[in-house]
C-alpha atoms as a printed R data frame, in Angstrom:
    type eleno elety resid chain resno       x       y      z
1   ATOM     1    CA   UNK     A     1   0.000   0.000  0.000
2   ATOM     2    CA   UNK     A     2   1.314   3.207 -1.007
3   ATOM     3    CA   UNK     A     3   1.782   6.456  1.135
4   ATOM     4    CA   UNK     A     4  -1.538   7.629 -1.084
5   ATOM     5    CA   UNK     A     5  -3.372   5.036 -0.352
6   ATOM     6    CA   UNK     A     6  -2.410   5.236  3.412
7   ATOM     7    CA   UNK     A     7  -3.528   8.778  3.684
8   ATOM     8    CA   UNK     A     8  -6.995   7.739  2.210
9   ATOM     9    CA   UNK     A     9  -7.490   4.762  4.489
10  ATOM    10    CA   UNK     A    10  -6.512   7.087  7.387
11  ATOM    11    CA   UNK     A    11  -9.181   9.414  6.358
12  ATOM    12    CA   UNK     A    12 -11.908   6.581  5.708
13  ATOM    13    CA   UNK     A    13 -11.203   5.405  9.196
14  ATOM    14    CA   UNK     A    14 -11.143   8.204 11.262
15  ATOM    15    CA   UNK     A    15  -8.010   8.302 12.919
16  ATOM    16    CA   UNK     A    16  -6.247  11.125 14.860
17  ATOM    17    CA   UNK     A    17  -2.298  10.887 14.461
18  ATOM    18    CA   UNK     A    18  -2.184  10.040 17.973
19  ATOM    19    CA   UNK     A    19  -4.402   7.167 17.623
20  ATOM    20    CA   UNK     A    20  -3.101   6.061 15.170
21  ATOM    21    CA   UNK     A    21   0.653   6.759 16.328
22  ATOM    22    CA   UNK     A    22  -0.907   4.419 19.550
23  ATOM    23    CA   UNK     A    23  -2.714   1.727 17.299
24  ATOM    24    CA   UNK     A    24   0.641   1.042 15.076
25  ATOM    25    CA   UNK     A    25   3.484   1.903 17.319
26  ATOM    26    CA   UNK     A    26   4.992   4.333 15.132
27  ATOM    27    CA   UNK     A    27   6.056   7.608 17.158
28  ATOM    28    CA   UNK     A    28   4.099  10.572 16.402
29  ATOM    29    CA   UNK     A    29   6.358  12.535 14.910
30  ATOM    30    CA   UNK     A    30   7.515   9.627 12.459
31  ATOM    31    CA   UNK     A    31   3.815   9.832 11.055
32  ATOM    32    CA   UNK     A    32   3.684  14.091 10.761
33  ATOM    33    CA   UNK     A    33   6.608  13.759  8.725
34  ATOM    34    CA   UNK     A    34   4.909  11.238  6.606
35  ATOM    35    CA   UNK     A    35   1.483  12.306  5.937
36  ATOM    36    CA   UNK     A    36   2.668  15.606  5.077
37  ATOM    37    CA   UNK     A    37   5.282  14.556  2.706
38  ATOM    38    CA   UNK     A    38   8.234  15.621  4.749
39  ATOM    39    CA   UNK     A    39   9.519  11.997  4.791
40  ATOM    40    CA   UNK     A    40   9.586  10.862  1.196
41  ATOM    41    CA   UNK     A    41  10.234   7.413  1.263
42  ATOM    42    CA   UNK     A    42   9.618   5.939  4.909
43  ATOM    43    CA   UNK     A    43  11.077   2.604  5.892
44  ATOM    44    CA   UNK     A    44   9.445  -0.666  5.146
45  ATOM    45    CA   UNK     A    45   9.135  -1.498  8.965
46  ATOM    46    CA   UNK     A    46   6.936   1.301  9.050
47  ATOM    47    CA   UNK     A    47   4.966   1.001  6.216
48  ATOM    48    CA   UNK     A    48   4.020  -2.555  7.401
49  ATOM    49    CA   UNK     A    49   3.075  -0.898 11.005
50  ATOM    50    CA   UNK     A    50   0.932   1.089  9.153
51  ATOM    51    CA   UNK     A    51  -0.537  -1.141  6.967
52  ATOM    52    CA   UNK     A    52  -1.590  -3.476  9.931
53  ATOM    53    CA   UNK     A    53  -3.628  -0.807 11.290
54  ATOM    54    CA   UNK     A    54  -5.084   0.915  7.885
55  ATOM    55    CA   UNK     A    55  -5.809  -2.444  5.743
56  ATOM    56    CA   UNK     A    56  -8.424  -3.794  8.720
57  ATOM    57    CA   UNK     A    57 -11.975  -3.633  7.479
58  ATOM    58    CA   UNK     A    58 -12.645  -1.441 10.505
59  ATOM    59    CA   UNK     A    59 -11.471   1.398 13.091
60  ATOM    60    CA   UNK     A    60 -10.447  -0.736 16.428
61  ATOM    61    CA   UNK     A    61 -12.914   1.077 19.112
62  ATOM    62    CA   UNK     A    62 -12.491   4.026 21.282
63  ATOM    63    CA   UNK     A    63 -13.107   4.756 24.779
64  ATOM    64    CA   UNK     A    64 -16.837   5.535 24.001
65  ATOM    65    CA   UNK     A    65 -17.318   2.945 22.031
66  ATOM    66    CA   UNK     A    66 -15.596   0.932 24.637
67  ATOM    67    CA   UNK     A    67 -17.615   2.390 27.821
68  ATOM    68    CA   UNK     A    68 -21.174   2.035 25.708
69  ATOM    69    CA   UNK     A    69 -21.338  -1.874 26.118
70  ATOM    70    CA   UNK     A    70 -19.910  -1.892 29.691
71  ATOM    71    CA   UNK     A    71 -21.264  -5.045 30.483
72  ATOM    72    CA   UNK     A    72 -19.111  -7.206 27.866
73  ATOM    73    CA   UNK     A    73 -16.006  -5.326 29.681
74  ATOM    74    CA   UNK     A    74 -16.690  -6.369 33.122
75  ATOM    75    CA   UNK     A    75 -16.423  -9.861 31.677
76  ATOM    76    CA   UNK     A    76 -13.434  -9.500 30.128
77  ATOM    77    CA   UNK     A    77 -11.549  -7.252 32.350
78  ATOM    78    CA   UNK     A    78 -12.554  -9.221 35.260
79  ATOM    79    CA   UNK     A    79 -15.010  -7.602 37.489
80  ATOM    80    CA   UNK     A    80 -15.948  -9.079 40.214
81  ATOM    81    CA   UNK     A    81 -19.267  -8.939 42.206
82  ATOM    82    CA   UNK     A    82 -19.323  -8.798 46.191
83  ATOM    83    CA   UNK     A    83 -22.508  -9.428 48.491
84  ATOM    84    CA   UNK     A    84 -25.877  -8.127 47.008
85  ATOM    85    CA   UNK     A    85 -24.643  -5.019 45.879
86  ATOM    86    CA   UNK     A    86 -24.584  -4.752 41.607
87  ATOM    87    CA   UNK     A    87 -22.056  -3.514 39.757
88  ATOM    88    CA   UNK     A    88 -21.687   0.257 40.162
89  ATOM    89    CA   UNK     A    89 -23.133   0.372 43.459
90  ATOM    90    CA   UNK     A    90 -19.631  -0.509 45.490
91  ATOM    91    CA   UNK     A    91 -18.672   2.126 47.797
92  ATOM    92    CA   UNK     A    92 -15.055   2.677 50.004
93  ATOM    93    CA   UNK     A    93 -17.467   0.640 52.771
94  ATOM    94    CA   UNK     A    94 -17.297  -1.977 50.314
95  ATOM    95    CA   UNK     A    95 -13.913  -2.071 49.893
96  ATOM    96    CA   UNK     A    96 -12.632  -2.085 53.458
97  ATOM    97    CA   UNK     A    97 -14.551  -4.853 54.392
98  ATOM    98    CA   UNK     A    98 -12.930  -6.871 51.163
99  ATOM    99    CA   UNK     A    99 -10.945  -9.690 53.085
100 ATOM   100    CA   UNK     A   100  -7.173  -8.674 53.736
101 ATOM   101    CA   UNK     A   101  -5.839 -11.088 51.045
102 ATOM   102    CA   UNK     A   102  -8.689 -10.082 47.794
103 ATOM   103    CA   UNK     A   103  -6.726  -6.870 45.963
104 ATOM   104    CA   UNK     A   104  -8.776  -5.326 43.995
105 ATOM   105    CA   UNK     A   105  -9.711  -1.647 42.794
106 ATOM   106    CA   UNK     A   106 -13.044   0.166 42.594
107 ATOM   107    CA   UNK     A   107 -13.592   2.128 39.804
108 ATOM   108    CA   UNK     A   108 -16.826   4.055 39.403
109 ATOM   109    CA   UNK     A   109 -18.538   1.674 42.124
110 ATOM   110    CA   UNK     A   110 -16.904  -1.046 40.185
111 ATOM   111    CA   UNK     A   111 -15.281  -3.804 41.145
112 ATOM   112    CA   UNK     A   112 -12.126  -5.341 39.411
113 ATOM   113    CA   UNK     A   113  -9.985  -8.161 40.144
114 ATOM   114    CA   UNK     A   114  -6.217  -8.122 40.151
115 ATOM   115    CA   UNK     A   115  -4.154 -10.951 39.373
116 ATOM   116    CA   UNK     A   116  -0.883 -11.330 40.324
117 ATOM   117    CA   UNK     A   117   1.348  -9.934 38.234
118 ATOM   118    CA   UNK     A   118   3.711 -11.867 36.075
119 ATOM   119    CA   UNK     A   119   7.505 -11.395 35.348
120 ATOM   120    CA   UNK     A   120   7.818  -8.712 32.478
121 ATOM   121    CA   UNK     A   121   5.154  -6.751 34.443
122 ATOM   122    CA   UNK     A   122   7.540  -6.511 37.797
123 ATOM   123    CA   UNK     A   123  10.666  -6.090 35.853
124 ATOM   124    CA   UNK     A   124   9.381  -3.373 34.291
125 ATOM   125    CA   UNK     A   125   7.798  -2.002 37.714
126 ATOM   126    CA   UNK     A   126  10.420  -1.978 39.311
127 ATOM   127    CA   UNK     A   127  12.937  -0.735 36.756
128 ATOM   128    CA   UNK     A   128  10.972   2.696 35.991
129 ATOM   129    CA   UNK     A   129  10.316   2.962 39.930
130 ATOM   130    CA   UNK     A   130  14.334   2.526 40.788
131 ATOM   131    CA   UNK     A   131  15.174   5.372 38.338
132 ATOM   132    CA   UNK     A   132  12.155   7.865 39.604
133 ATOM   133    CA   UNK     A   133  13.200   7.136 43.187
134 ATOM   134    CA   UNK     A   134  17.404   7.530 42.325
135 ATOM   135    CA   UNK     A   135  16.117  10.813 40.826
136 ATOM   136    CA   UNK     A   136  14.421  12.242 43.353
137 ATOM   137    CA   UNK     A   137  16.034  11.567 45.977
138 ATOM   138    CA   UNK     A   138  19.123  13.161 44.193
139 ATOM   139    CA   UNK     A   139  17.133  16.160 42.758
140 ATOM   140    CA   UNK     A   140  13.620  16.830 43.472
141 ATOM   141    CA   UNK     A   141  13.419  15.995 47.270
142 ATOM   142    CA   UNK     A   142   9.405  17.501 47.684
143 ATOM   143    CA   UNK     A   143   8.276  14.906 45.455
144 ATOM   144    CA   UNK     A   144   7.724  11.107 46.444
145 ATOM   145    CA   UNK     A   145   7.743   8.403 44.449
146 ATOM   146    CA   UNK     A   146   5.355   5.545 45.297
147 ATOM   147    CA   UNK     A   147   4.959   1.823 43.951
148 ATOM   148    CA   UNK     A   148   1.823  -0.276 43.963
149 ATOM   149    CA   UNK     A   149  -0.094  -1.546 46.148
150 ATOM   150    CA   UNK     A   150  -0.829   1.888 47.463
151 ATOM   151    CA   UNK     A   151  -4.144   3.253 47.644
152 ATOM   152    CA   UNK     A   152  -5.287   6.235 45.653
153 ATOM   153    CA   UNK     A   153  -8.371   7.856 46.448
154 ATOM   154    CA   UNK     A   154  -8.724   9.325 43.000
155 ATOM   155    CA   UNK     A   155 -11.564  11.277 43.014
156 ATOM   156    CA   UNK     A   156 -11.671  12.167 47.042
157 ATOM   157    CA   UNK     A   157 -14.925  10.456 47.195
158 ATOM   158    CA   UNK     A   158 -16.739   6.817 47.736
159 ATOM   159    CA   UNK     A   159 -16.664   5.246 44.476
160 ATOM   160    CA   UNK     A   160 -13.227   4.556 43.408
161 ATOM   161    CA   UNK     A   161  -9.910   3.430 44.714
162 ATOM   162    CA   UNK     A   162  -7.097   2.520 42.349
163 ATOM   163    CA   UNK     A   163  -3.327   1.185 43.173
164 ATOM   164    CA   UNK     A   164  -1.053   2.740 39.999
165 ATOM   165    CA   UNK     A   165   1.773   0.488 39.216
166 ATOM   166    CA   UNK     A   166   4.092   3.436 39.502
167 ATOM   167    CA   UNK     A   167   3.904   7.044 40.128
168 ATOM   168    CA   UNK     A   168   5.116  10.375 41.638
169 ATOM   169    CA   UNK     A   169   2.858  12.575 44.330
170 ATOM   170    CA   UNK     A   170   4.571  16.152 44.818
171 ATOM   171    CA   UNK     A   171   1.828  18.101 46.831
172 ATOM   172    CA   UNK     A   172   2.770  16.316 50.495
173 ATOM   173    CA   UNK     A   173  -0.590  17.686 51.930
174 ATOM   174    CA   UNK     A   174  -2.464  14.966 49.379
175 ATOM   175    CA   UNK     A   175  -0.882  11.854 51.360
176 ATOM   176    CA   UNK     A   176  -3.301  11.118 54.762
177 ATOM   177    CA   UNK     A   177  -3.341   8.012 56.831
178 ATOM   178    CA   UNK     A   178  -1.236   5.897 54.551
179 ATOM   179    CA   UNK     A   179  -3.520   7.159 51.503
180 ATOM   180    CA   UNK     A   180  -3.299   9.488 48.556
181 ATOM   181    CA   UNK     A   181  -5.789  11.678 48.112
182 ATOM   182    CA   UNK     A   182  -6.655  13.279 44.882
183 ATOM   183    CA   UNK     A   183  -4.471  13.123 41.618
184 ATOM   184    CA   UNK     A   184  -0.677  11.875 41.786
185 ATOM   185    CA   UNK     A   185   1.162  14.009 39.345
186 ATOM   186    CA   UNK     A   186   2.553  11.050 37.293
187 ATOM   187    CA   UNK     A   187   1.505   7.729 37.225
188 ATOM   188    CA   UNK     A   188   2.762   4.361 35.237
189 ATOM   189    CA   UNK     A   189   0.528   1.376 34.377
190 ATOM   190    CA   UNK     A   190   2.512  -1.602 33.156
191 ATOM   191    CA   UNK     A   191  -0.188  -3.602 30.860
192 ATOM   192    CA   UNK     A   192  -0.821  -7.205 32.201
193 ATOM   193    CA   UNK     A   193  -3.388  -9.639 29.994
194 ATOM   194    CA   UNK     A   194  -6.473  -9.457 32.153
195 ATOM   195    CA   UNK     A   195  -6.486  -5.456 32.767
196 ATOM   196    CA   UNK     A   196  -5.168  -4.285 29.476
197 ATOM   197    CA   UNK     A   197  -8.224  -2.555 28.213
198 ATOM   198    CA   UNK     A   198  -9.011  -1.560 32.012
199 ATOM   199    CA   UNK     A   199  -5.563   0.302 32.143
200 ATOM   200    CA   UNK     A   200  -5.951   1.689 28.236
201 ATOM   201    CA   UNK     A   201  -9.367   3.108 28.228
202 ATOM   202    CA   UNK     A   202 -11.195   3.339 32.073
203 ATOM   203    CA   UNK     A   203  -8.361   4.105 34.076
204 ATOM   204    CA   UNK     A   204  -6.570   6.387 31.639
205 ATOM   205    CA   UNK     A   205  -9.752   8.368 31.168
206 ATOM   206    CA   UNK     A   206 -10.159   8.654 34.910
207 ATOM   207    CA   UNK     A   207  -6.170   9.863 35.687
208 ATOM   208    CA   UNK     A   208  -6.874  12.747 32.379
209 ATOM   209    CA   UNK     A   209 -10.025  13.456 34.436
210 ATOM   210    CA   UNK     A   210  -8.748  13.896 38.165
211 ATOM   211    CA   UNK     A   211  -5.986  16.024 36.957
212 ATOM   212    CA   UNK     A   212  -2.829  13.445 36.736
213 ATOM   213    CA   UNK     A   213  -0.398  15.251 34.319
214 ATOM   214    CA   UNK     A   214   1.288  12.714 32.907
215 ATOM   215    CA   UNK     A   215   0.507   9.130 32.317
216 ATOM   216    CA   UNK     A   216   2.255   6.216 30.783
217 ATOM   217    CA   UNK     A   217   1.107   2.779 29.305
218 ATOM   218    CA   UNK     A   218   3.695   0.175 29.467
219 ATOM   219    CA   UNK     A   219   3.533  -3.010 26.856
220 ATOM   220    CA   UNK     A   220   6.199  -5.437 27.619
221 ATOM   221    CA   UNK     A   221   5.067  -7.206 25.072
222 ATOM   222    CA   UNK     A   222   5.424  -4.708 22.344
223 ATOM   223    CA   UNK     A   223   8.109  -3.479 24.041
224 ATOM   224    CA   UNK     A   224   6.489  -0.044 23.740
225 ATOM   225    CA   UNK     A   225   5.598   3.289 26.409
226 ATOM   226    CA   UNK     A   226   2.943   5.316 25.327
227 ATOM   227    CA   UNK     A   227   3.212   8.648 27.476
228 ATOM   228    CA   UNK     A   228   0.436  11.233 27.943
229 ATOM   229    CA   UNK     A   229   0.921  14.634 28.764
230 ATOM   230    CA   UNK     A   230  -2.457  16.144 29.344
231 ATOM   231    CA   UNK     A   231  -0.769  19.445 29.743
232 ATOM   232    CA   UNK     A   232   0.368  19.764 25.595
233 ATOM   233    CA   UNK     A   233  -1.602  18.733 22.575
234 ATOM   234    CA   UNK     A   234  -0.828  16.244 20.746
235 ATOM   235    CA   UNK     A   235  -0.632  14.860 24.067
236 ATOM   236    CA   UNK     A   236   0.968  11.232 23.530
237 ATOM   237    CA   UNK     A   237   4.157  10.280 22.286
238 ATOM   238    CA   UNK     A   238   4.914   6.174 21.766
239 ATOM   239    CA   UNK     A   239   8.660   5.142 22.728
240 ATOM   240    CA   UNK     A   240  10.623   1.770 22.218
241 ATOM   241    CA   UNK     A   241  12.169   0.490 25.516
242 ATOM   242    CA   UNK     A   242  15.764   1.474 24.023
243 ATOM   243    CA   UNK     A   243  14.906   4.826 23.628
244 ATOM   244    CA   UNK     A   244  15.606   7.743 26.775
245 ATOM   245    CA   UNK     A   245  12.029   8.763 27.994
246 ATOM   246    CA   UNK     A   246  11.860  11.943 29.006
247 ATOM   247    CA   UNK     A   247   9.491  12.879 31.931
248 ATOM   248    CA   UNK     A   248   7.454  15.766 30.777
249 ATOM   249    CA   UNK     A   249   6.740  17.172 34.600
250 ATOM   250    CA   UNK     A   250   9.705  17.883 35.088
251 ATOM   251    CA   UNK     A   251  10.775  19.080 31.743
252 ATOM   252    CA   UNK     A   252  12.584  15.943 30.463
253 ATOM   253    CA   UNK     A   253  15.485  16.264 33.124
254 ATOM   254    CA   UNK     A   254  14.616  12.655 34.002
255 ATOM   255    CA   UNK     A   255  15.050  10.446 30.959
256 ATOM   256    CA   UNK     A   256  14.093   6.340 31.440
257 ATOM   257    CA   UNK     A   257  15.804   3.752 29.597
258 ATOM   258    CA   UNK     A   258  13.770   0.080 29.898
259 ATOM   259    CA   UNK     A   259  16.698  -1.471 27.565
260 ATOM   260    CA   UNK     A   260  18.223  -2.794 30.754
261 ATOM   261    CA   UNK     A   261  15.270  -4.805 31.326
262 ATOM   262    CA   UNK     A   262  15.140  -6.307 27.797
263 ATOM   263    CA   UNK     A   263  17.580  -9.193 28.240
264 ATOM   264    CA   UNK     A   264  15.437 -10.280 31.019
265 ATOM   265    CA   UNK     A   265  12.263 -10.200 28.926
266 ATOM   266    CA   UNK     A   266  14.276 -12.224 25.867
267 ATOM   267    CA   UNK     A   267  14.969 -14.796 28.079
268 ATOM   268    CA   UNK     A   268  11.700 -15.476 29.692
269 ATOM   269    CA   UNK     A   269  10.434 -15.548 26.018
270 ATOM   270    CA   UNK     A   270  13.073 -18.145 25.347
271 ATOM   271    CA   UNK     A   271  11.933 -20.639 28.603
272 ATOM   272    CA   UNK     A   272   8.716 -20.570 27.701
273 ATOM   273    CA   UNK     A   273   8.779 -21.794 24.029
C-alpha cells in the first residue's frame, strides 16, 4: 500500500495521528513527517506498522465505544461482584470490608480483580520505579515516588480506589493516613493480559479526568511506552524500551531507559517456548 493510499485509508477510518501513532506503534512525529510529505520514502518497517492498522476492514474502538457496552467489559476485564450489591453500586465501605488477602480496585462503584502480576510486568515495575526514586532523591526531594499496592483515592470520594503500578505525588498535603488523596502528578501502568483494556481506556480516562499530568502505558510485550501529557496537545508520544524517555513534569530532566530490562524479557520468552 502506497503512502496515497495510506492517507486515504486514514481518512476513511477516522483516525487522529495520535491514535493512530498508539494503534501502530509508530512515534508521532515519524507519522507528521509522513502524511505531510516531509519523509519521502519511509522505511518498510513502518509502512508494514501502518498497513496493519489501515488495511483492517474497521477502526479498532475508542473509549466511548468501549464504555457504551460496559457489560461485555466487566467480563473480560474481570469484574468481580461482592454481596448483594450490583455492579456500580460498590462504595469505600465496600472495599474495606474486602478480606485482607482479595486486591482489587473500585472504579466508578466497580469492582475489578487483580491478578498477580507476572515477570515482564515486575521487571518493568520496578525498573521505571528505581530510576524515579534515584532521581528524586538526588534532585527533586518535595516529590515522592510511590509503587503499587498503594491506595489512591482518585476522586476524594466513595466510588473509586485505584493502586497505579508506579507514580510520583509532589503536593505532600495529598498523602493522609497511609492514603493518597486526589491526583498523583505522574503515574505508570505496566499492561498485564487481564487489565489491558481496564488500564488503556477506564483508568486512563479517569487519571486525564482527576488532573494526573502525565501518564504512561507500558507493553512489555510490544516493548512499547505510550506517554500522555495532558498538559500539551498532541498529548501522547509512543517510545521503544531502548529509547531515553523523558518525563514531561519535570521538563525531560529525568530520561528512562527500559533497555536494561530487555535481556530479562528475551529470556523469559526463550523458557517458555
Amino acid at each position: 500500500m502506497d503512502i496515497e493510499k495510506l492517507k486515504k485509508r486514514k481518512q476513511e477510518l477516522g483516525y487522529t495521528m495520535a491514535q493512530l501513532s498508539e494503534s501502530s506503534g509508530v512515534p508521532l512525529g515519524t507519522l507528521q513527517k509522513i502524511f505531510t510529505g516531509e519523509t519521502k520514502q519511509p522505511r518498510y518497517e513502518t509502512v508494514q506498522a501502518l498497513e496493519r492498522v489501515l488495511g483492517s476492514k474497521e477502526k479498532p474502538r475508542t473509549y466511548l465505544d468501549f464504555m457504551s457496552d460496559i457489560d461485555t467489559l466487566m467480563v473480560s476485564e474481570t469484574a468481580i461482584s461482592y454481596g448483594k450489591k450490583r455492579q456500580g453500586e460498590y462504595t469505600l465501605e465496600d472495599y474495606y470490608a474486602l478480606p485482607d488477602d482479595q486486591r482489587v480496585e473500585l472504579i466508578d462503584g466497580i469492582f475489578y480483580d487483580m491478578a498477580s502480576p507476572r515477570a515482564p510486568h515486575q521487571f518493568a515495575v520496578a525498573e521505571i520505579h528505581r530510576q524515579i526514586s534515584t532521581y528524586i532523591m538526588e534532585n527533586r526531594r518535595q516529590c515522592i515516588p510511590f509503587v503499587a499496592p498503594l491506595d489512591v483515592q482518585l476522586d476524594c470520594d466513595d466510588k473509586t480506589m485505584l493502586q497505579p503500578d508506579v507514580g510520583i505525588l509532589c503536593d505532600r498535603s495529598r498523602l493522609r493516613n497511609g492514603i493518597i488523596f486526589g491526583a498523583p502528578d505522574f503515574v505508570v501502568e505496566v499492561l498485564s493480559p487481564s487489565t489491558r483494556q481496564k488500564d488503556q481506556n477506564v483508568k486512563l480516562m479517569k487519571y486525564m479526568q482527576a488532573g494526573v499530568r502525565e501518564c504512561w502505558i507500558v507493553d512489555t510485550d510490544r516493548r512499547m511506552v505510550i506517554t500522555y501529557f495532558f498538559e500539551e496537545s498532541p498529548c501522547t508520544v509512543i517510545y521503544r524500551f531502548q529509547d531515553a524517555i523523558p518525563v514531561r513534569i519535570y521538563d525531560g530532566n529525568l530520561e528512562i531507559s527500559l533497555s536494561g530490562i530487555l535481556p530479562w524479557l528475551e529470556e523469559g520468552e526463550k523458557n517458555e517456548q
